[in-house]
N, C-alpha and C positions, 0 to 999 in steps of 0.2 A: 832247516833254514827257515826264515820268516822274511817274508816278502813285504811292503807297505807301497800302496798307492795312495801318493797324495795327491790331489784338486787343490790349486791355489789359483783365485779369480784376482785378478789385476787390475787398476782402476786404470782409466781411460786414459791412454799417452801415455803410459809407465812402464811401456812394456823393452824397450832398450835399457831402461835403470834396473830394472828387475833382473833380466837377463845378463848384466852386468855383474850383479850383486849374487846372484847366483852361483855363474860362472867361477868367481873366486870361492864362495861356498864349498861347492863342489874339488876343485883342486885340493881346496882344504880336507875335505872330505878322502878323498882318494888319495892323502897323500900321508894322511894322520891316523886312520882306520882301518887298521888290518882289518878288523873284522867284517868292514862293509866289502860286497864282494862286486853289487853295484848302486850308482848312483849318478842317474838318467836324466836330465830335465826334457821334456817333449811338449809338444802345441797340439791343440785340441785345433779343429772343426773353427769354433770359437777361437776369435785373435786375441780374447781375454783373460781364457784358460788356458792353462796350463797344465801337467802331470807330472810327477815326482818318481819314477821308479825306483826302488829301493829294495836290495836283497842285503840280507845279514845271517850272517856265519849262526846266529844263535840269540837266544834272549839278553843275555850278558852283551851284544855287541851292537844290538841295538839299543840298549840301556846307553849305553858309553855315547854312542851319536850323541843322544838328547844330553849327553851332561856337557860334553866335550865343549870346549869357551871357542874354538871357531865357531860351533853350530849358536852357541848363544850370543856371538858378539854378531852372529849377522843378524839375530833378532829384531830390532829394530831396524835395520837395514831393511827387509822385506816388510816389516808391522806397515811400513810410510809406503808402499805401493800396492799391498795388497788392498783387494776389492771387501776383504772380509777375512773372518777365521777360515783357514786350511782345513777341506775334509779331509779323514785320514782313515784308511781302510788299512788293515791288516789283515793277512793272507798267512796259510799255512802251505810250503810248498808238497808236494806229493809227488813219493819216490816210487 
C-alpha cells in the first residue's frame, strides 16, 4: 500500500469554501475509487493548515486519483483558496 500526506495551507477566511470543496472532493473520491482505501481531510494546530490522509491499494490506484476528472475538475476549485502549492509526502506502508 502507499500512503500520502498532504499539507495544504489556506488563505485567510477561506476555510469554509475549502472545506466545502473538499468535502464533495472526497465523496467523489470514496465513491469513484476502489482503489483508494482512505481519504481523510484533518486541521492542524494551525486554523490554516490542513492534512490530506490518503491510502492507496497500489501505484496503479494512486496514478488513477491524480488522473481521475473529479480530482482535476476540483483543481481549480482548491488553486483559488489555497495559501500556496500542497506539500505532498509519500509513505511506504510497512507490514
Amino acid at each position: 500500500m502507499i500512503a500520502v500526506v498532504a499539507t495544504l495551507k489556506i488563505q485567510d477566511g477561506k476555510n469554509e469554501e475549502f472545506e466545502a470543496v473538499f468535502k464533495e472532493l472526497s465523496q467523489q473520491v470514496r465513491s469513484n475509487e476502489p482503489g483508494n482505501l482512505l481519504y481523510q481531510l484533518t486541521r492542524t494546530a494551525d486554523p490554516n493548515t490542513y492534512k490530506v490522509l490518503e491510502l492507496y491499494k497500489d501505484a496503479d490506484a494512486m496514478a488513477a486519483h491524480g488522473q481521475a476528472e473529479h480530482f482535476k475538475a476540483a483543481g481549480p476549485k482548491l488553486g483559488a483558496v489555497l495559501a500556496g502549492r500542497p506539500e505532498i509526502e509519500r509513505l511506504t506502508t510497512v507490514d
